[in-house]
C-alpha positions as a Markdown table, in Angstrom:
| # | Residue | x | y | z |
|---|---|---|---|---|
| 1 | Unk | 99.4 | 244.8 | -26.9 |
| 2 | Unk | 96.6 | 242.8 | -29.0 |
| 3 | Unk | 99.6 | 241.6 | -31.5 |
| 4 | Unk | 101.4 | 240.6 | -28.4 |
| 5 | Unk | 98.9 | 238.0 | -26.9 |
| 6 | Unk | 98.1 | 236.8 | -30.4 |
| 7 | Unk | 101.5 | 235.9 | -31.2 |
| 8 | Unk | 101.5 | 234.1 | -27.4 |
| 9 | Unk | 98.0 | 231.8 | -28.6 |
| 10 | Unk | 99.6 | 230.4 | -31.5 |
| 11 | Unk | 102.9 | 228.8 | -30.4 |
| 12 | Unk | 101.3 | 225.3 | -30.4 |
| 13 | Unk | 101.3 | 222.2 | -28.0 |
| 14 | Unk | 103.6 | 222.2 | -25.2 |
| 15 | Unk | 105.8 | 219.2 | -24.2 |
| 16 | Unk | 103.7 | 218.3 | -21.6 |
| 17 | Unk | 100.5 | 218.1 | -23.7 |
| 18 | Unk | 102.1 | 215.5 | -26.2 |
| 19 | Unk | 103.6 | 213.8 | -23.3 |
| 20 | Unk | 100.6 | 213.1 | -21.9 |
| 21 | Unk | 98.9 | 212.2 | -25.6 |
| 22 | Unk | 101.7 | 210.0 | -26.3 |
| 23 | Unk | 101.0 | 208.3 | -22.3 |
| 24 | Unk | 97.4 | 208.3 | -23.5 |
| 25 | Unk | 97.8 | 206.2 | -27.0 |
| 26 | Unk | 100.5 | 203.9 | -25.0 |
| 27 | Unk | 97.5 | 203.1 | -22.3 |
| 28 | Unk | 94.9 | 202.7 | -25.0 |
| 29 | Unk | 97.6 | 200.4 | -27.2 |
| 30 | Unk | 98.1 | 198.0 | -23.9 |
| 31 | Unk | 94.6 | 197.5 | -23.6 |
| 32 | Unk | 93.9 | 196.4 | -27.3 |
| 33 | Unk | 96.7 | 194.4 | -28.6 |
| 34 | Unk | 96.1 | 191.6 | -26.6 |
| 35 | Unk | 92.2 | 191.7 | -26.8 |
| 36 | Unk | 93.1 | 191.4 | -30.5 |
| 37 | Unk | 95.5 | 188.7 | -30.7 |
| 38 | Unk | 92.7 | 186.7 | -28.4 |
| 39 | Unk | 90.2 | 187.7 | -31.1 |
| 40 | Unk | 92.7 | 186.5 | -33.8 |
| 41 | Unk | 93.2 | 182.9 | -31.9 |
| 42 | Unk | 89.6 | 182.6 | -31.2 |
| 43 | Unk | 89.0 | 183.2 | -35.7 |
| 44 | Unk | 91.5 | 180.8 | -36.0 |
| 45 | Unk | 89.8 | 178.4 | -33.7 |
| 46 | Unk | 86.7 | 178.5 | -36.2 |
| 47 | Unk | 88.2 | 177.2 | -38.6 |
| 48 | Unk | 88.6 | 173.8 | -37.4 |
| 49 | Unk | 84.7 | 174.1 | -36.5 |
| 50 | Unk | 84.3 | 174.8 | -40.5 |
| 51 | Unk | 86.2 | 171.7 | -41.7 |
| 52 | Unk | 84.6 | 169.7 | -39.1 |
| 53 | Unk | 81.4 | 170.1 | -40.7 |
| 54 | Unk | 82.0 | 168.4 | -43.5 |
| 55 | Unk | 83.2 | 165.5 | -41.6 |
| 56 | Unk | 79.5 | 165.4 | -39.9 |
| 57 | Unk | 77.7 | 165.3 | -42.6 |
| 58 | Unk | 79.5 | 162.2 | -44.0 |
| 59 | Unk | 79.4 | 160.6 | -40.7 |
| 60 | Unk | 76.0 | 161.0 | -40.2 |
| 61 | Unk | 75.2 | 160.0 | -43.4 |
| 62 | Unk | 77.3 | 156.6 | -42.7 |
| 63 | Unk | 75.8 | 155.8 | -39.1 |
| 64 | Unk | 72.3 | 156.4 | -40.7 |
| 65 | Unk | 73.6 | 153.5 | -43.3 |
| 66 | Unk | 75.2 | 151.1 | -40.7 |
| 67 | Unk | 74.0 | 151.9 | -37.6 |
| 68 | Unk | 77.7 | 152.4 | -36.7 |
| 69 | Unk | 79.9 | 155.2 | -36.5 |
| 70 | Unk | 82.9 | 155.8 | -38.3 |
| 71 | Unk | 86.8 | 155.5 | -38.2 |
| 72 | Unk | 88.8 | 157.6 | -40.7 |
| 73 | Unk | 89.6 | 156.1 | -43.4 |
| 74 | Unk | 86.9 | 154.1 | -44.2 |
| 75 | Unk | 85.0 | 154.4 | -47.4 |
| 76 | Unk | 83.4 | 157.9 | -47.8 |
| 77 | Unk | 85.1 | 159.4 | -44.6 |
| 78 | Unk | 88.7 | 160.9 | -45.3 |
| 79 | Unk | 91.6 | 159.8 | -43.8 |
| 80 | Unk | 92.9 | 161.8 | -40.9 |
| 81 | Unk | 95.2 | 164.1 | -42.3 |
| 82 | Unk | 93.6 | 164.4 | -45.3 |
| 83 | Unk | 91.1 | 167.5 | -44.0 |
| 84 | Unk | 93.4 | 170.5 | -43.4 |
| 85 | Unk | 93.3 | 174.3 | -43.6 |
| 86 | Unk | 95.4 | 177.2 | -42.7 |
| 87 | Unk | 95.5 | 176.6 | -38.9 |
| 88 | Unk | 94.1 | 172.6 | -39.0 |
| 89 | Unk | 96.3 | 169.9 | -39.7 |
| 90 | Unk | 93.9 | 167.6 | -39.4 |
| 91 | Unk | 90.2 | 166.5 | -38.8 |
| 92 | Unk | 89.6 | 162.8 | -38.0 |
| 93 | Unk | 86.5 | 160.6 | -36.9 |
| 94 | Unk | 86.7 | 157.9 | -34.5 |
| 95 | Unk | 83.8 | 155.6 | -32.6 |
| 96 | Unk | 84.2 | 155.2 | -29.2 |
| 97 | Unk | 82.1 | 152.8 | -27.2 |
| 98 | Unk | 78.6 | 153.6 | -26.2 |
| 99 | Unk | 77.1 | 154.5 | -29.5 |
| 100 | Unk | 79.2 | 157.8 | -29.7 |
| 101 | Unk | 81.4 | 158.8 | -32.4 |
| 102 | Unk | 84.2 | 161.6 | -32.1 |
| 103 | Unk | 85.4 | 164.4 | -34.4 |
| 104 | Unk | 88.7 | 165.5 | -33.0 |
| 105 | Unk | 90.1 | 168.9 | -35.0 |
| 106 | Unk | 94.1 | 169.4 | -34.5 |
| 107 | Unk | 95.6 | 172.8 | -34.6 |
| 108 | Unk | 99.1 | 173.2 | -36.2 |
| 109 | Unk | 100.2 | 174.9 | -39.1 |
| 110 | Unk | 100.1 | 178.7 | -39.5 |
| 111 | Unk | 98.7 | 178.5 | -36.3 |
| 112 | Unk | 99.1 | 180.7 | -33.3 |
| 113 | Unk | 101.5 | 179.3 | -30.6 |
| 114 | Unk | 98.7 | 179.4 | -28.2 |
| 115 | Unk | 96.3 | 176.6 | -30.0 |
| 116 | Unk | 98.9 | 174.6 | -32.6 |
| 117 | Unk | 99.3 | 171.3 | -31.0 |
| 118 | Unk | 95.9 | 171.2 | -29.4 |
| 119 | Unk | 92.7 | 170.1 | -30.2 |
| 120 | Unk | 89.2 | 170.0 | -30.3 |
| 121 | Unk | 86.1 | 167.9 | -29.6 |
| 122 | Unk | 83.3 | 167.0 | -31.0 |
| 123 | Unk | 81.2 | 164.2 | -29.7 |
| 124 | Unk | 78.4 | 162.5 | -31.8 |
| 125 | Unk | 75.3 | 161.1 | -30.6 |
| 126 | Unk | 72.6 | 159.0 | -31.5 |
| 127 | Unk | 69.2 | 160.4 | -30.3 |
| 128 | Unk | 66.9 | 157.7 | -31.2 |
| 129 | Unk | 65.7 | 159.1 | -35.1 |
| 130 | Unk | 68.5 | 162.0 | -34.9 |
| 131 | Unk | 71.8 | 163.0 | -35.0 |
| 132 | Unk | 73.4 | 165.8 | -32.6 |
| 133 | Unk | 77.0 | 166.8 | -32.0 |
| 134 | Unk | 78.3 | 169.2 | -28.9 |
| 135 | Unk | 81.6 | 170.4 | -28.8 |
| 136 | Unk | 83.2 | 168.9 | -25.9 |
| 137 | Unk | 85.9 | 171.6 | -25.7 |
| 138 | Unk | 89.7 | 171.5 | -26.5 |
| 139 | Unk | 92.4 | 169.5 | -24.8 |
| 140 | Unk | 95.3 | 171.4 | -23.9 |
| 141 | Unk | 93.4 | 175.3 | -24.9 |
| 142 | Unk | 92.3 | 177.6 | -23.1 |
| 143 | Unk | 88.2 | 178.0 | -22.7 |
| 144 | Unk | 89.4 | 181.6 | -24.0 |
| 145 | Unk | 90.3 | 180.7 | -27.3 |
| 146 | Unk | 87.0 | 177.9 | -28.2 |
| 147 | Unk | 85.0 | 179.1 | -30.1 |
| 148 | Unk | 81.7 | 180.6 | -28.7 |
| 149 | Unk | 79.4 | 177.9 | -29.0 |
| 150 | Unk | 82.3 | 175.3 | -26.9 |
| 151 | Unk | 82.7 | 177.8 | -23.9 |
């Protein structure tokens, strides 16, 4: 009799209890996969904050020369399409009225179909003795996808 239940413990996992694991891993994967693919867009986002900091630096370094901000292209800022990356296809300065210059990072490339084509903002002000940018967000992408510090 003792043989008998033994042999009945060790026949393994029913149907039903991988069903339900299998229904469990399915739930889990439909959570995740798109909270990754947002976390994926939002890495490539940061790149076009990275490349736009070199941009700053030569821009500020200009306006603090001129009193003026820069257009692309002129002498010691690079030409629009000249900055580009993995998921950028280009970074390019522009002064706008108002004392404010503008850093404008385009998505393309290897980029996800969510962001290529779009682009973001930064906007350049003089503060009497300083020098600040703020991320005036994306045109065209969703707040999702900007990176933390332009939500």
């Amino acid at each position: 009799m003792l043989k008998q239940m033994q042999k009945n413990l060790n026949k393994g996992f029913t149907l039903i209890e991988l069903m339900i694991v299998i229904a469990i891993i399915g739930i889990l994967a439909a959570i995740a996969i798109p909270a990754y693919q947002d976390y994926t867009i939002r890495a490539q986002a940061s790149e076009g904050m990275s490349l736009a900091d070199g941009l700053k630096t030569n821009a500020v370094e200009y306006f603090n020369n001129t009193g003026n901000w820069p257009a692309s292209g002129i002498t010691g800022i690079p030409a629009a399409g000249s900055i580009t990356g993995n998921y950028v296809t280009g970074v390019a300065m522009a002064a706008v009225a108002n004392g404010v210059g503008l850093i404008t990072v385009t998505y393309g490339n290897k980029a996800n179909a969510a962001i290529a084509g779009k682009t973001l903002i930064f906007s350049a002000q003089n503060n009497g003795g300083s020098v600040s940018f703020t991320c005036k967000g994306g045109t065209g992408m969703l707040a999702k996808y900007l990176p933390s510090s332009c939500r």
